[in-house]
Backbone as ProteinMPNN parsed JSONL, in Angstrom:
{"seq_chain_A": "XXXXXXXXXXXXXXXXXXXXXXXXXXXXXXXXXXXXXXXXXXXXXXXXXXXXXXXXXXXXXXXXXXXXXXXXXXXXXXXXXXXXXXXXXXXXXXXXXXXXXXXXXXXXXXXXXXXXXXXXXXXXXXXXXXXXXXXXXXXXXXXXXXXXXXXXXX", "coords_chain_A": {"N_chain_A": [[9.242, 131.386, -81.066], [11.567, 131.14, -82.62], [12.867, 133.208, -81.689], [13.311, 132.038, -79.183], [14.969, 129.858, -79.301], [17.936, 131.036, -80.668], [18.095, 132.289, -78.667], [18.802, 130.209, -76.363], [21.215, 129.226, -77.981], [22.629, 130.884, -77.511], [23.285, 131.15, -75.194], [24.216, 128.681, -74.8], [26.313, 128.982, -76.211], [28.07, 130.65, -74.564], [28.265, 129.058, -72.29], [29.986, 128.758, -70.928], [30.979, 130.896, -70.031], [29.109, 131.616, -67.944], [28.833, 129.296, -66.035], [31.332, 129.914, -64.975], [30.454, 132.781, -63.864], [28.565, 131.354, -61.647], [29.831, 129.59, -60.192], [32.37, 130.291, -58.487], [36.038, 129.908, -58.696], [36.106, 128.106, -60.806], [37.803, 128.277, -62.648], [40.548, 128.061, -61.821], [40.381, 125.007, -60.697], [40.07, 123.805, -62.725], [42.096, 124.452, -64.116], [44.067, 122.96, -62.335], [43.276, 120.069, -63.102], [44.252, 120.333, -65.435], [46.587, 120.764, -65.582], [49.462, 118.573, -64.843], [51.962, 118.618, -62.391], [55.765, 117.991, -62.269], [56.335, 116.437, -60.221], [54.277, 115.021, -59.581], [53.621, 113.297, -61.799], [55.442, 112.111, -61.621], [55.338, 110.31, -59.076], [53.08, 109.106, -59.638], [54.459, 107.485, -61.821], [55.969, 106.369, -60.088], [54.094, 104.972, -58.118], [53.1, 102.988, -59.886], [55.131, 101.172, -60.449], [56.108, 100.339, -58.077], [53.532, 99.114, -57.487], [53.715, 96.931, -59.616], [56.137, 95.737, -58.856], [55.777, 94.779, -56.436], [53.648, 92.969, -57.121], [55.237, 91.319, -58.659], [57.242, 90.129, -56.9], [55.777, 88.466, -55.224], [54.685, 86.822, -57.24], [57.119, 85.435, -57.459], [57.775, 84.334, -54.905], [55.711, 82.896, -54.855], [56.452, 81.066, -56.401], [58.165, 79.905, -55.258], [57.905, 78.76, -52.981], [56.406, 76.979, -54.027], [58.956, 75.595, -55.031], [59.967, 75.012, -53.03], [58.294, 73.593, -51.864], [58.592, 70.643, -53.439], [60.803, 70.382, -53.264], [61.037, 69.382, -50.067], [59.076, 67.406, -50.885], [60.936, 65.293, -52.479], [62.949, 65.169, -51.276], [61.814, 63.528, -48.911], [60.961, 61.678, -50.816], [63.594, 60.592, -51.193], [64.54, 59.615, -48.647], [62.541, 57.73, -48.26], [63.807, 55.63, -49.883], [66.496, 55.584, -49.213], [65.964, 54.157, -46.997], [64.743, 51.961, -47.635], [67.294, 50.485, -49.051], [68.74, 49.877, -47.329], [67.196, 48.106, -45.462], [67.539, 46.421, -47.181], [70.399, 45.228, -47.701], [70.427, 44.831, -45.087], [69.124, 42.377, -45.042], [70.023, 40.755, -47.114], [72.832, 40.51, -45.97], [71.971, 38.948, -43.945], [71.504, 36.699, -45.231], [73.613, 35.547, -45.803], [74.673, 34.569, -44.173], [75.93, 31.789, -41.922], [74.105, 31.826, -39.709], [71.919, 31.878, -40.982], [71.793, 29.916, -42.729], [71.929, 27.229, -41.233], [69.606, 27.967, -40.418], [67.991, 27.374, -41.995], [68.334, 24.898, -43.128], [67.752, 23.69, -40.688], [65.197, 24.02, -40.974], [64.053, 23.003, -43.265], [64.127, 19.928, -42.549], [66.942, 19.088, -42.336], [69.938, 18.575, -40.678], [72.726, 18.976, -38.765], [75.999, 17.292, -38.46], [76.14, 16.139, -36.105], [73.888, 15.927, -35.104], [70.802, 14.21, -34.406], [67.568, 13.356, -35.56], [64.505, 13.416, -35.111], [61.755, 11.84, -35.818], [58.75, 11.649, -35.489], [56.476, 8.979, -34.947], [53.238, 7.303, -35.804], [51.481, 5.518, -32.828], [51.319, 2.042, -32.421], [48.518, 0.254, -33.796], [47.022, 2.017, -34.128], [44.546, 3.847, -35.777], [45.281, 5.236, -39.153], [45.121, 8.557, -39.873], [42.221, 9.402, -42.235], [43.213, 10.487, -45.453], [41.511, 13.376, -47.164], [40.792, 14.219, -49.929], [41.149, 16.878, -51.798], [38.693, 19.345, -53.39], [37.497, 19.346, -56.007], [38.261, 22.365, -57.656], [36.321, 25.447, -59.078], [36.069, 25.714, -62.39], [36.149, 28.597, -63.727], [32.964, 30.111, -65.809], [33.712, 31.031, -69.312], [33.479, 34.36, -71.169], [31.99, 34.631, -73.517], [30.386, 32.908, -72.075], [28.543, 33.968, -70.293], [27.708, 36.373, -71.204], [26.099, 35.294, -72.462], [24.017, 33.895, -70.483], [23.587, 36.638, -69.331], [22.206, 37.759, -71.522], [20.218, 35.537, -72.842], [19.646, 33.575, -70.186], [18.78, 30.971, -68.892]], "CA_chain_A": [[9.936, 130.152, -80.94], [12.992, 131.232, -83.298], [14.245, 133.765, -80.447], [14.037, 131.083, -77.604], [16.278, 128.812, -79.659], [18.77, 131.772, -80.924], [18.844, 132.814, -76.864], [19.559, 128.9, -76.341], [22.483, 129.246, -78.66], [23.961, 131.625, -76.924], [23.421, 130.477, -73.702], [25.182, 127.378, -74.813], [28.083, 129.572, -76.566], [28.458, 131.157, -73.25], [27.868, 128.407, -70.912], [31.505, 128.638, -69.596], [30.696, 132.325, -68.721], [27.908, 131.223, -66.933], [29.34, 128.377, -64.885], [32.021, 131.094, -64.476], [29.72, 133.25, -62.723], [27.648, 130.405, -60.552], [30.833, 128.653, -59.474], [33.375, 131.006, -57.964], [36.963, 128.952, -58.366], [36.394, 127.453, -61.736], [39.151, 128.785, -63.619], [41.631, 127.386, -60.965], [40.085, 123.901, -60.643], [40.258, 122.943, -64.227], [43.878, 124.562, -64.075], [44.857, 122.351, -61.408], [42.962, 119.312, -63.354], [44.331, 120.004, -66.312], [48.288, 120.653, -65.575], [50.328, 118.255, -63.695], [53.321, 119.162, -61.876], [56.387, 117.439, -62.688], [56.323, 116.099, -59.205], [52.836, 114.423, -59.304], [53.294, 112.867, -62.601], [56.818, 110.971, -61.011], [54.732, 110.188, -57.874], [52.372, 108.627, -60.042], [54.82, 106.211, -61.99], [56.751, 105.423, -59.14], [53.123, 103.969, -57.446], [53.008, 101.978, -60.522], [56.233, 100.599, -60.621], [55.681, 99.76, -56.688], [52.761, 98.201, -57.408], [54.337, 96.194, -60.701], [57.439, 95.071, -58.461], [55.079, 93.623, -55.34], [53.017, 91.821, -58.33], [56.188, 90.112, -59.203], [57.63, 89.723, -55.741], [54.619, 87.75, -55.212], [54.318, 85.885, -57.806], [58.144, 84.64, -57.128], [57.34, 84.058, -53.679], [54.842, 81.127, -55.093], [57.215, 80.113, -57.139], [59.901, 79.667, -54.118], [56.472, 77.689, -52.075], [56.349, 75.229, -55.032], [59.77, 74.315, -55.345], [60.105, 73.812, -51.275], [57.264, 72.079, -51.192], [59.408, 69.922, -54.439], [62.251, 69.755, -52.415], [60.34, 68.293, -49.309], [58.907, 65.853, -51.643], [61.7, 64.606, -53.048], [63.813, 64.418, -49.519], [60.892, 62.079, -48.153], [61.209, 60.035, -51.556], [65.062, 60.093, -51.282], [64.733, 59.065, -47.565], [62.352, 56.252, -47.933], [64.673, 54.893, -50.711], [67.715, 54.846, -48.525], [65.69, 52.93, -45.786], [65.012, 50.42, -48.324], [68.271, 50.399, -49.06], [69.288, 49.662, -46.034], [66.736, 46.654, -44.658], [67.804, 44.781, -48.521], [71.214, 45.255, -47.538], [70.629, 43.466, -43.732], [68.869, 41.139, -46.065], [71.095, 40.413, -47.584], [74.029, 40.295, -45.213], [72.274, 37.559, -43.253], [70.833, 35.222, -45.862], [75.114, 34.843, -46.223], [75.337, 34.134, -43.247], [76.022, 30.77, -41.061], [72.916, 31.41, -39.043], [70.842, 31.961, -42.097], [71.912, 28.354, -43.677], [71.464, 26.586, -40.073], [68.094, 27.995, -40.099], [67.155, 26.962, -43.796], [68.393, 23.562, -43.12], [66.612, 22.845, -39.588], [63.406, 24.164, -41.134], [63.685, 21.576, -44.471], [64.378, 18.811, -42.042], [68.14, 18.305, -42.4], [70.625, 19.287, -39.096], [74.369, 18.945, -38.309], [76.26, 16.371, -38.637], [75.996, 15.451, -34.819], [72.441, 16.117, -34.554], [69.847, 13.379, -34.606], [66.671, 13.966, -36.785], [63.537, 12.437, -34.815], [60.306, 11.845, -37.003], [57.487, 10.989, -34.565], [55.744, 7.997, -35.977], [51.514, 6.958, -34.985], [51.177, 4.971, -31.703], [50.882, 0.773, -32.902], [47.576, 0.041, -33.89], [45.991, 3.419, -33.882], [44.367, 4.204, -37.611], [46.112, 6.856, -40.023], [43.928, 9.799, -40.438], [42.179, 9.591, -43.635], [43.437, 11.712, -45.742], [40.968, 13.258, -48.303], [41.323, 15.245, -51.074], [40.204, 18.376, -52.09], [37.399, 19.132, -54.132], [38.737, 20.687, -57.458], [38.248, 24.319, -58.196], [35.237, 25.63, -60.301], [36.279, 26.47, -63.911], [35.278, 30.111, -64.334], [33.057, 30.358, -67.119], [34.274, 31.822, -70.703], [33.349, 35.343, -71.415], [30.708, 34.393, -74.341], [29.206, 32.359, -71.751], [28.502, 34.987, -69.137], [27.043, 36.67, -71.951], [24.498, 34.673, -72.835], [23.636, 34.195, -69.557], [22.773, 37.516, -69.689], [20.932, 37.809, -72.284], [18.678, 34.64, -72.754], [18.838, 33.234, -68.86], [19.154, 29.468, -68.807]], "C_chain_A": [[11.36, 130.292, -81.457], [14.297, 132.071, -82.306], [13.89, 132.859, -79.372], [15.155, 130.004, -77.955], [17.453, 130.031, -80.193], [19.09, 132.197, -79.282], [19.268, 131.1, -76.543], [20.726, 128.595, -76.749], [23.471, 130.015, -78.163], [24.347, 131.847, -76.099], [24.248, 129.415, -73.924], [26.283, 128.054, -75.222], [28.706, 129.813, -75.456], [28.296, 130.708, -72.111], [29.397, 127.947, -70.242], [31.73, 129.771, -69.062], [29.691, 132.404, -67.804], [27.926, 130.346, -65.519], [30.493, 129.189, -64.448], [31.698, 131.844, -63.128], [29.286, 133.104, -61.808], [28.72, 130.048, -59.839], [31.979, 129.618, -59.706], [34.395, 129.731, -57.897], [37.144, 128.377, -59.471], [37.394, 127.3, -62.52], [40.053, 127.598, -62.848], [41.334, 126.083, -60.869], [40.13, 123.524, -61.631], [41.704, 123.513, -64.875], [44.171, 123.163, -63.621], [44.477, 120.568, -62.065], [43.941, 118.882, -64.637], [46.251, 120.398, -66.551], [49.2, 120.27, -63.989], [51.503, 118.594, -63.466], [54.103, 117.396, -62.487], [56.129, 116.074, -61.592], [55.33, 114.964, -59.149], [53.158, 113.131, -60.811], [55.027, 111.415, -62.14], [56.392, 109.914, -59.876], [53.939, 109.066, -58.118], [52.915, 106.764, -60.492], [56.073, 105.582, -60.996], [55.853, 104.33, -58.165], [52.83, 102.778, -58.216], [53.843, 101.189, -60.558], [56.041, 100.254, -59.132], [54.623, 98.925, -57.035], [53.072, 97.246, -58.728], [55.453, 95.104, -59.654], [56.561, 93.922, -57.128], [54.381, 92.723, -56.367], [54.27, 90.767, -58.639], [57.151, 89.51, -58.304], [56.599, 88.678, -55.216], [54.702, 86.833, -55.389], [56.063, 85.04, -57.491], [58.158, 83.881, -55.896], [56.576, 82.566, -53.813], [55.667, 80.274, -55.32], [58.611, 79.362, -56.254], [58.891, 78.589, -53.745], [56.49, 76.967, -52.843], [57.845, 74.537, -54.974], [60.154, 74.15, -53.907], [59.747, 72.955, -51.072], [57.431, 70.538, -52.515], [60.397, 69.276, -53.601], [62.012, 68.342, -51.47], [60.222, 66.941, -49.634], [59.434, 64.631, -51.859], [62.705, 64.253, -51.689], [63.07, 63.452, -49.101], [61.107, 60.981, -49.096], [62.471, 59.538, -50.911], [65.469, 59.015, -49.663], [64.336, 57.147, -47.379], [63.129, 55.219, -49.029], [66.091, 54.866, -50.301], [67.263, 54.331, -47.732], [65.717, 51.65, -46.158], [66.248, 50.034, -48.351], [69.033, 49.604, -48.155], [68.967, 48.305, -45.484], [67.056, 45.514, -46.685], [68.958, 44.638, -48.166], [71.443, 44.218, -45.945], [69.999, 42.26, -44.114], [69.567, 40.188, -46.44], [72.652, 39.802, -47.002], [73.469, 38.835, -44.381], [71.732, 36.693, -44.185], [72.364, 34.727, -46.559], [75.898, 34.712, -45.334], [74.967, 32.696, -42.903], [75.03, 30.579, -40.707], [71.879, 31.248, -40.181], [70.791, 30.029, -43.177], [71.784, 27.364, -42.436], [70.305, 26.434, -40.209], [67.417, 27.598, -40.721], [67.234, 25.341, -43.673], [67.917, 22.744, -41.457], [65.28, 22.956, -40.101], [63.173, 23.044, -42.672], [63.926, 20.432, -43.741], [65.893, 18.203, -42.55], [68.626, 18.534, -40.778], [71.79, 18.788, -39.801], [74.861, 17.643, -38.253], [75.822, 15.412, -36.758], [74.549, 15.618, -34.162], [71.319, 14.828, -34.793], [68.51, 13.627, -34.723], [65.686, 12.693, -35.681], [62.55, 12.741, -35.268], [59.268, 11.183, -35.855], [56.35, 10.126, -35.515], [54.19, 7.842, -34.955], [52.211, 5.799, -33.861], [50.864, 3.456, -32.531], [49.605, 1.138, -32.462], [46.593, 1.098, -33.889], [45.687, 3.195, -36.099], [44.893, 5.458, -37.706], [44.842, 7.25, -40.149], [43.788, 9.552, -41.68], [42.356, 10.629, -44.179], [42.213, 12.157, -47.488], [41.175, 14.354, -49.01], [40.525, 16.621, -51.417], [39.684, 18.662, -52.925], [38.253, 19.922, -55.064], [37.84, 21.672, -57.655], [37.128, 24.492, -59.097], [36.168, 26.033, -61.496], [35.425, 27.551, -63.963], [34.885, 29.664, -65.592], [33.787, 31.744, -68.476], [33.14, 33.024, -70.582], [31.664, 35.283, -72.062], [29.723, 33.119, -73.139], [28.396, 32.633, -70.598], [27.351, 35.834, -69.961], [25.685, 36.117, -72.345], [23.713, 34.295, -71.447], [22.599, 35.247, -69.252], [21.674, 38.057, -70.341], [19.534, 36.555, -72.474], [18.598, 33.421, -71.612], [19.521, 31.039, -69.658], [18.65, 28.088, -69.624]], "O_chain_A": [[12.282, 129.7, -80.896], [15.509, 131.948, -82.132], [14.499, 133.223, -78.366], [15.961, 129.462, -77.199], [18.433, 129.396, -79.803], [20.224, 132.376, -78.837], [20.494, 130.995, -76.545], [21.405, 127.792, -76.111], [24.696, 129.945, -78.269], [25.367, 132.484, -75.837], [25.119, 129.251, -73.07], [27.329, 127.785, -74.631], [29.807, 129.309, -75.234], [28.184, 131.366, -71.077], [29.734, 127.118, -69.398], [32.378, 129.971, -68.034], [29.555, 133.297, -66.968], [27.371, 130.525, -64.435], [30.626, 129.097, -63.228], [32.168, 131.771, -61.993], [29.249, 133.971, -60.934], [28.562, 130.207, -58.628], [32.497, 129.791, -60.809], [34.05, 128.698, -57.325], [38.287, 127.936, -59.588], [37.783, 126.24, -63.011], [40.185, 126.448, -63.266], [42.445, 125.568, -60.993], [40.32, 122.313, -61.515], [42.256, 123.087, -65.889], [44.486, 122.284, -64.424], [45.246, 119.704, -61.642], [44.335, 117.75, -64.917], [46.906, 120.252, -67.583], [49.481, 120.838, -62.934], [52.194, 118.915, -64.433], [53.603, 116.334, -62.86], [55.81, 114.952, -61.985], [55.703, 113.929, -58.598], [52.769, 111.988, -60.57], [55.29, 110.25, -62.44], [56.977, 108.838, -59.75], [53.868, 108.137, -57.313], [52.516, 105.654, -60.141], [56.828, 104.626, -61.175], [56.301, 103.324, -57.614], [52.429, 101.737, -57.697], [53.354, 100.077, -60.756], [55.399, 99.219, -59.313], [54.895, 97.743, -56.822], [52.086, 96.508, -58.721], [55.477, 93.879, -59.776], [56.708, 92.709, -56.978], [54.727, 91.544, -56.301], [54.123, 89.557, -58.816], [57.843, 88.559, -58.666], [57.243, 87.873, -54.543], [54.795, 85.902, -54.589], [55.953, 83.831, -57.29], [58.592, 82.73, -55.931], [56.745, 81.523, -53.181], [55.817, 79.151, -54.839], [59.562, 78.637, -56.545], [59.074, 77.478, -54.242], [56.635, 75.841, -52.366], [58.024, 73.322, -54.894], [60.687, 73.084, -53.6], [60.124, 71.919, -50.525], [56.625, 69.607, -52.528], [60.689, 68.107, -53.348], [62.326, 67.161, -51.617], [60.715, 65.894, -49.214], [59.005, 63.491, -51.681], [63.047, 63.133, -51.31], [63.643, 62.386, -48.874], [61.342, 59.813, -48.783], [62.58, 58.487, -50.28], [66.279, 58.095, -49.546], [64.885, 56.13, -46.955], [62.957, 54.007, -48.898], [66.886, 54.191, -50.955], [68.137, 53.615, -47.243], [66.225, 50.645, -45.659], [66.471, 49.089, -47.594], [69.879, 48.756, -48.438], [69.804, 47.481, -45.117], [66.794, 44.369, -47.052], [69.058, 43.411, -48.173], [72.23, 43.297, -45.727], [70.286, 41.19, -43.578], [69.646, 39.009, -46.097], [73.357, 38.919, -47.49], [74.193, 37.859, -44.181], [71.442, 35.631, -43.634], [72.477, 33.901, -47.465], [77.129, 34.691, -45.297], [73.931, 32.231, -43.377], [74.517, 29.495, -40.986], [71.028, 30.363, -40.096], [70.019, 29.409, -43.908], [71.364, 26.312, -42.918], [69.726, 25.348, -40.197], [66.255, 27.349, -40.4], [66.32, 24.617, -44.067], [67.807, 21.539, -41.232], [64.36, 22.199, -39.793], [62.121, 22.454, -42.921], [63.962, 19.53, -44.578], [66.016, 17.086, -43.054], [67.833, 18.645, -39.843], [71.902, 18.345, -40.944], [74.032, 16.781, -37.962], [75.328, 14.304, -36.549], [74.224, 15.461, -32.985], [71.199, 14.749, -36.015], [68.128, 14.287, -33.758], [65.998, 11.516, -35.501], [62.233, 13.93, -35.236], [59.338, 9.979, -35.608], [55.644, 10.508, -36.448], [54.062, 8.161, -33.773], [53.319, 5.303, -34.064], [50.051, 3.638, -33.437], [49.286, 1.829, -31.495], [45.403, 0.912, -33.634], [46.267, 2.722, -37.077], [45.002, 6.392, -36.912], [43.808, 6.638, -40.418], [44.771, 9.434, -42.412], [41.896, 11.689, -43.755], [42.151, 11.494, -48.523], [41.745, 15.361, -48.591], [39.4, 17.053, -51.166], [40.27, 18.11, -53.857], [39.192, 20.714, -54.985], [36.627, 21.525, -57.803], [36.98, 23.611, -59.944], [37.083, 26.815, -61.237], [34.216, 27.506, -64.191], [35.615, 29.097, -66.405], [34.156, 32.913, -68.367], [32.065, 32.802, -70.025], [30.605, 35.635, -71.543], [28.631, 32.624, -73.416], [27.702, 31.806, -70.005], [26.227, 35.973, -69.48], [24.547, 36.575, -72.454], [22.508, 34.526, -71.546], [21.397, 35.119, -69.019], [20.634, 38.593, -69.959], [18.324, 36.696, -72.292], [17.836, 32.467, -71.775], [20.249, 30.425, -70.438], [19.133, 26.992, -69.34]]}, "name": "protein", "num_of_chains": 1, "seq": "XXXXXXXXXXXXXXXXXXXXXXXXXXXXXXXXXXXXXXXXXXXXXXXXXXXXXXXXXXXXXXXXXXXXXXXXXXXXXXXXXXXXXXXXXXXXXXXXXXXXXXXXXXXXXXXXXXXXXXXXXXXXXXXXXXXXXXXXXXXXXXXXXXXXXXXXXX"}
């Protein structure tokens, strides 16, 4: 048992002359693993730095899409706040005008000096419509009395 573990030991000391032997090429493949060219190692951080610069081309790119879609926004406010603008302003222009005080004073029942004002009176002997009144309004109840309601009913 003591020489199969002392040949174990020195199979493991020598298990890179062994994979040596099995695998023709080794040497050169753990060269080529283990020293980069200048070339490769430039190659490398120039893919990073490409892929760093589209990451932040990107992300500016959003940042352009938000404030367009800001801009937009704010043009549609700015628009519908000069339309207003606009119909208070013809508003305005005719309730100082002539026609606008004509129109205020045929519709309260005055007119023009040369105009004659006719009031259509009932037919002799006909009856006036009764006129009746209107029922008055419920009083909402109070709060506390909604409440109790609720709770102990009527």
């Amino acid at each position: 048992m003591g020489c199969g573990l002392a040949v174990f030991a020195h199979l493991r000391s020598e298990g890179l002359q062994l994979v040596k032997r099995f695998k023709p090429g080794y040497d050169t493949a753990m060269q080529r693993l283990r020293s980069f060219t200048f070339k490769q190692v430039g190659v490398g951080i120039a893919l990073v730095i490409f892929f760093l610069a589209i990451v932040d081309f990107n992300s500016r790119l959003d940042v352009l899409r938000h404030r367009e879609d800001a801009v937009k926004t704010a043009r549609a406010e700015a628009t519908a706040v000069m339309q207003t603008q606009m119909a208070l302003q013809t508003a305005v222009a005719y309730a100082t005008s002539d026609d606008a005080v004509r129109q205020y004073g045929y519709e309260s029942g005055q007119g023009e000096e040369d105009d004659h004002i006719v009031v259509p009176l009932p037919a002799p002997g006909s009856t006036p419509a009764a006129l009746t009144e209107p029922a008055p309004e419920p009083v909402p109840p109070k709060n506390w009395e909604v409440w109790w309601q609720l709770f102990f009913g009527d």
